[in-house]
N, C-alpha and C positions, 0 to 999 in steps of 0.2 A: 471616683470619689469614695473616701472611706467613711465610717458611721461616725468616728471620732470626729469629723472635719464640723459635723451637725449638731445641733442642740439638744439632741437627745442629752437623758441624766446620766448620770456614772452608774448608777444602778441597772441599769437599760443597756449599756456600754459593759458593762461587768459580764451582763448574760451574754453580752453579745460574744465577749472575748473566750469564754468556756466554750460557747459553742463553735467558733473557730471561725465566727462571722466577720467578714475585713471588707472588704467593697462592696459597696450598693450596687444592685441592678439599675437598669437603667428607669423604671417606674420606681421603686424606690427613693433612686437621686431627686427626681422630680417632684415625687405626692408628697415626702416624709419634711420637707422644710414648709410646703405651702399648708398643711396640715397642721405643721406647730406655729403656726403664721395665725390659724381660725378660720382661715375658709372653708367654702363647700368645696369639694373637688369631684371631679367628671373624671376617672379615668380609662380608657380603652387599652387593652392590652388582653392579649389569648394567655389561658390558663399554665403555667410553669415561669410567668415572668420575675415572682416574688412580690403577690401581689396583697399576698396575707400580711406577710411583714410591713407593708409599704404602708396600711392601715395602723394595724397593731403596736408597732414600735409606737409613734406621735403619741397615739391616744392614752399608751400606757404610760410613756414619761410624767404627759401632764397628769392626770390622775395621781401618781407619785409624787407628785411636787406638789400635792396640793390644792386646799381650795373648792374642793367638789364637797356635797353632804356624804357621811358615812352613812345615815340610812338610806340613800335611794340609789336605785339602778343607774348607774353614770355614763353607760354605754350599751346600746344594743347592735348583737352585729345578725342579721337575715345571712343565711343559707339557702339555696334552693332544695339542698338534698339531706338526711341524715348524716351519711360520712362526710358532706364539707365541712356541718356542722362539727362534728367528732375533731375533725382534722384539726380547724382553726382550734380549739379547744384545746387538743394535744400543744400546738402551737404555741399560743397561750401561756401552759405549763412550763416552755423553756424561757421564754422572756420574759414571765415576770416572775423570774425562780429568785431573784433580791427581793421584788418588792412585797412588804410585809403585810399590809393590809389589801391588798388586790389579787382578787379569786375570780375566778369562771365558772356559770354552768351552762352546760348544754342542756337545752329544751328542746325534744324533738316529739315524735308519736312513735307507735309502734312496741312502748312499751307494757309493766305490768302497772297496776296502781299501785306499788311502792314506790316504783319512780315518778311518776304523775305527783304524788304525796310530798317526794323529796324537793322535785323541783317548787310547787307550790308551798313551802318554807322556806326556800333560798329567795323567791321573787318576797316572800311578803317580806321578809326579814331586810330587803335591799342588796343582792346580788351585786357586788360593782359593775361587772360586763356579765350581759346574756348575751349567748349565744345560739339563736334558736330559728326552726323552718318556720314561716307565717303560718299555717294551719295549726300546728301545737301553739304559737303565742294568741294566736285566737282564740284557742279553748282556753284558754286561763283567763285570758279579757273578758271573756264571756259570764265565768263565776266569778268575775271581779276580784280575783290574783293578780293583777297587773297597775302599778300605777306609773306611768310614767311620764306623770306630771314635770319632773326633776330629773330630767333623761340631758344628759348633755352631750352626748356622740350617737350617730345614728348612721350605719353602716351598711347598704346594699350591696352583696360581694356576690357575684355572677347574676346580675340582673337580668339577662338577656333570657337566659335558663328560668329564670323565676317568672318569665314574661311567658314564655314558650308552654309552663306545667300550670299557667291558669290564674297564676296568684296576685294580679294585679291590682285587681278591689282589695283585696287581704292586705295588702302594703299601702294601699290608700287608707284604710280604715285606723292600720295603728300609726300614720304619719298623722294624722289627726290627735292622737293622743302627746304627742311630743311641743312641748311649749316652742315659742318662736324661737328663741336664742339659742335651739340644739345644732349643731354643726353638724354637716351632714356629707358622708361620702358616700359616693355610687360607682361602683365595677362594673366594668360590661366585654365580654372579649369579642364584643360586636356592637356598629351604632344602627341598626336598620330608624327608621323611623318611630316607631314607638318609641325606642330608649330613650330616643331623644323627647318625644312628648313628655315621657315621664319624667325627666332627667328637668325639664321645664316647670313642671309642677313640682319637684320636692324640692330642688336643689335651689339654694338663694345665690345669685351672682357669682356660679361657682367658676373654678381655675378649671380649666377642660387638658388634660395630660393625652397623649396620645401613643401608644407605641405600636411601629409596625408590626404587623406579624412576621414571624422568623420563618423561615424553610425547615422544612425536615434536616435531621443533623444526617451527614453524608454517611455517616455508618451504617444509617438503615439501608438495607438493600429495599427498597421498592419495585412491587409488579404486579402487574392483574391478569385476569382472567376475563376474557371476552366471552358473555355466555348466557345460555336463557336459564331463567329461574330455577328451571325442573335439572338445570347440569348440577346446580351448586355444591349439591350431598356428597353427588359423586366426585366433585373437584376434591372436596374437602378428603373423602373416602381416601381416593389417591393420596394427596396431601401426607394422611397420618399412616400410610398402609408401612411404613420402618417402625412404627410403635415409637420412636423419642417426641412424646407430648409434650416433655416438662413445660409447664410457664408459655402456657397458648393462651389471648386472650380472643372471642370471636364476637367483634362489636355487629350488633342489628339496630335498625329503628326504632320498632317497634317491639313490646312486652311478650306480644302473642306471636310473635316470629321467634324470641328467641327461646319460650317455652318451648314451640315446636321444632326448633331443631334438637335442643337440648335432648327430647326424647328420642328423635333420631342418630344422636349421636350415640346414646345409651342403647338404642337396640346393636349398633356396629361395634359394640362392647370397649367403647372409649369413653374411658373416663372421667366425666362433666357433668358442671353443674352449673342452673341458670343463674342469673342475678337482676333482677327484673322489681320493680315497685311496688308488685303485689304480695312478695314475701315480707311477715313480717319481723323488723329490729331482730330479734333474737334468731331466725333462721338465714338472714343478712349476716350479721357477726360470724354467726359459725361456719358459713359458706366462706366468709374472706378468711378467716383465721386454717381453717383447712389446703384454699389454695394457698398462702402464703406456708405453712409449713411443708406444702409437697403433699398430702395427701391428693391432691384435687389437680389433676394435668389443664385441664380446659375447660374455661371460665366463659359462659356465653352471655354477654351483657347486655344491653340497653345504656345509650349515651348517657341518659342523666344517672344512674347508677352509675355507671364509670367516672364519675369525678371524684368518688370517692378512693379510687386504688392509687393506691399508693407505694407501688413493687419498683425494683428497681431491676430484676434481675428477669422481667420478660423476653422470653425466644422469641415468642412470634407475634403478631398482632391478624388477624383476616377480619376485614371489610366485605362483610359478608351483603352490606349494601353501600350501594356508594354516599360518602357524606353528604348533608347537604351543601354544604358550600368547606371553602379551600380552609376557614379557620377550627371546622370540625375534624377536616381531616388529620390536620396536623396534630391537633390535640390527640385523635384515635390514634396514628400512627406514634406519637410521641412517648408512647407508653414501653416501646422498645428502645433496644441501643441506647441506656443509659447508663452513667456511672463507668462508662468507658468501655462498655461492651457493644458486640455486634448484635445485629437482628434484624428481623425480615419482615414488612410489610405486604399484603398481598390482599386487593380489592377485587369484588366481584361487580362486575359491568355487566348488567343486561341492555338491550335494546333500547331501553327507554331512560338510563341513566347515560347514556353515551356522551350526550352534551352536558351534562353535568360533571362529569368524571375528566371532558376537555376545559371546563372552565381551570377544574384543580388542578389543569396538568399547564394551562396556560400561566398560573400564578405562580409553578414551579419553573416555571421556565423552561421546561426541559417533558421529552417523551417518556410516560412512564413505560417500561420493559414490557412488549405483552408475551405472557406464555401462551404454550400451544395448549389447545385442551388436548387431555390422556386419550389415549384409545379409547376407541368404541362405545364415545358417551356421543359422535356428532359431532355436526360441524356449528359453530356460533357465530352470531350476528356479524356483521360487516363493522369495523370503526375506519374512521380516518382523522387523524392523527394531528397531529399541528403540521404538519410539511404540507398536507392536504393530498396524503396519498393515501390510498387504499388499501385496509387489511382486512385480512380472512385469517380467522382462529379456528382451527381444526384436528387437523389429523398432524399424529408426530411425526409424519417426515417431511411437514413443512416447517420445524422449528429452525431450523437453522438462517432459513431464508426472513420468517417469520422475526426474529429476534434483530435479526443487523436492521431490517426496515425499521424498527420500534425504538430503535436510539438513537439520540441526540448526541453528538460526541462533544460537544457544551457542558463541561459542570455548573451545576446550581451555584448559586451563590448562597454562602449559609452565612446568617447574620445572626449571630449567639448572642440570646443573651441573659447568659446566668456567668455574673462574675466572679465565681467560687462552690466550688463544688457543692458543698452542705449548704447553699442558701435555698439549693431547690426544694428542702425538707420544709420549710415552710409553707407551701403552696400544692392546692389539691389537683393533682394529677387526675382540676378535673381538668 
């Protein structure tokens, strides 16, 4: 289905055609008519489905067309992260490049009080769309900056992420501020039970969209390392000991894991740099604008800071813990092999993630590859496999035996779904 076929305006349809936009993804097809319909919408879908746009186009049409006040805030859209924030906001910028009277600001923290100043003129003046994380729209609630009495779109985009970083009362507090009549959408690239409670309290009689999650795209090469915590430096060691970094990203869990490798990596004189929630706004920017131009080889992240990257031209990805679940990983791994290139995924399994790392390999369908560990770092835990046979990760002159047990000779089934190259730019790779 094309954007033409929908009610969007011709002004909306104008940007869409400069930017070389022709078919809807498949959440797009779905949220983008129910949206200019007025309902609440519920949608599920893992992050790269076009799920920015799927919001954004609707809301901005109407707006356009009329009917809303000039002075008050018309739409608010919640980010869990600065860069999502950033991202939809760049977004933003291309589609409503016609319309005359509709602006965007991002409201986030981490910055200086010029920006705090700026932003707190744009809200009181009546922003038409904010864009902002719940703790920066708090502190301007709080000095009574905020009125959104007159709010008529009200946007949850990676709920699940916003549930996970604590912000829950924070978005119960300003859905209170919102009159009845606000229409209201909620993202989530997962339903565990919370969303769903929460999705019960804000949303009114909403249309519930749903899209499977995709498979990894076949280009990536996917494989792990079976191995206790204390190999992983030296897997990595190995790893980069040819010196071609370019464009590594090495996802962790946690903040403090990936400070501490990050210093590890730097005494092995490879060059990286963390990216973690305790840097602030301005050493954030300058860390992503470095690795994006090539200064910076290897990026050691933390998930929720990774929804903000937005590279297309990543080598590697390491899983330097295993995801939590099958819709993390793809997302981690997704940030390779795109835009038509190759790339290499590679997760590290210790003993205690092994059933973890089998649920993600049962959702793939397929045995992910295990490599052997290098020389002389020891032999790593035991896994078995989906066949339910037995492996030993060790010494390299069991690779070869090691590697034919670890494949499925079943290709995955890959179910795409971005249906046009450039729709993926609207959507934060997180």
């Amino acid at each position: 289905m094309t954007f033409e076929e929908t009610y969007l305006n011709d002004n909306i349809l104008d940007a869409l055609y400069d930017m070389h936009f022709e078919d809807m993804t498949p959440i797009q097809e779905k949220c983008i008519p129910e949206i200019l319909d007025g309902h609440d919408v519920l949608g599920v879908a893992q992050t790269g489905t076009g799920k920015t746009a799927a919001y954004l186009l609707p809301i901005l049409s109407m707006l356009d067309d009329g009917g809303f006040p000039e002075d008050a805030i018309n739409c608010v859209v919640m980010s869990p992260t600065r860069e999502l924030a950033q991202q939809i906001d760049q977004a933003m910028e291309g589609f409503s490049y016609y319309l005359e009277n509709i602006s965007s600001i991002a409201v986030y923290g981490g910055n200086d009080g010029s920006r705090f100043d700026q932003e707190l003129k744009s809200l009181r003046g009546g922003a038409p769309v904010v864009i902002a994380t719940p703790g920066r729209l708090l502190s301007h609630m709080k000095v009574g900056n905020l009125d959104l009495s007159r709010t008529s779109f009200f946007v949850l985009d990676e709920a699940d992420r916003m549930l996970d970083m604590g912000f829950s009362e924070d978005i119960m507090q300003i859905n209170k501020l919102l009159p009845p009549t606000c229409q209201k959408i909620m993202f989530s690239a997962t339903m565990p039970a919370k969303i769903r409670e929460l999705a019960v309290s804000l949303l009114h009689d909403p249309v519930e969209v749903k899209i499977a999650v995709s498979r990894p795209a076949e280009k990536i090469k996917q494989s792990a390392y079976v191995c206790y915590d204390p190999q992983k430096l030296k897997i990595i060691q190995h790893l980069f000991k040819g010196g071609d970094l370019q464009r590594v990203i090495i996802f962790c869990g946690k903040k403090d894991r990936v400070k501490e490798i990050a210093r590890e990596l730097k005494r092995m004189d490879i060059n990286c740099a963390p990216m973690h929630s305790d840097l602030t706004q301005a050493e954030r920017d300058e860390v992503m604008y470095k690795f994006k131009a090539g200064h910076i080889d290897v990026l050691v992240a933390t998930d929720i800071v990774a929804r903000g990257i937005d590279i297309d031209d990543i080598r590697m990805v390491i899983n330097y813990d295993v995801p939590h679940d099958a819709e993390d990983y793809v997302h981690r791994i997704g940030r390779t092999a795109r835009a038509d290139r190759d790339g290499a995924a590679i997760t590290f399994v210790n003993e205690k993630d092994v059933s973890r790392f089998m649920a993600i390999e049962h959702f793939l369908q397929k045995d992910v590859e295990k490599n052997p560990l290098p020389e002389g770092i020891g032999e790593g835990p035991e896994y078995i496999g989906r066949s339910g046979r037995k492996k030993e990760h060790g010494r390299q002159r069991r690779s070869a035996q090691g590697r034919s047990r670890g494949r499925n000779s079943r290709k995955p089934r890959h179910r795409g779904d971005r249906q046009h190259g450039k729709n993926t730019n609207t959507e934060s790779e997180s």
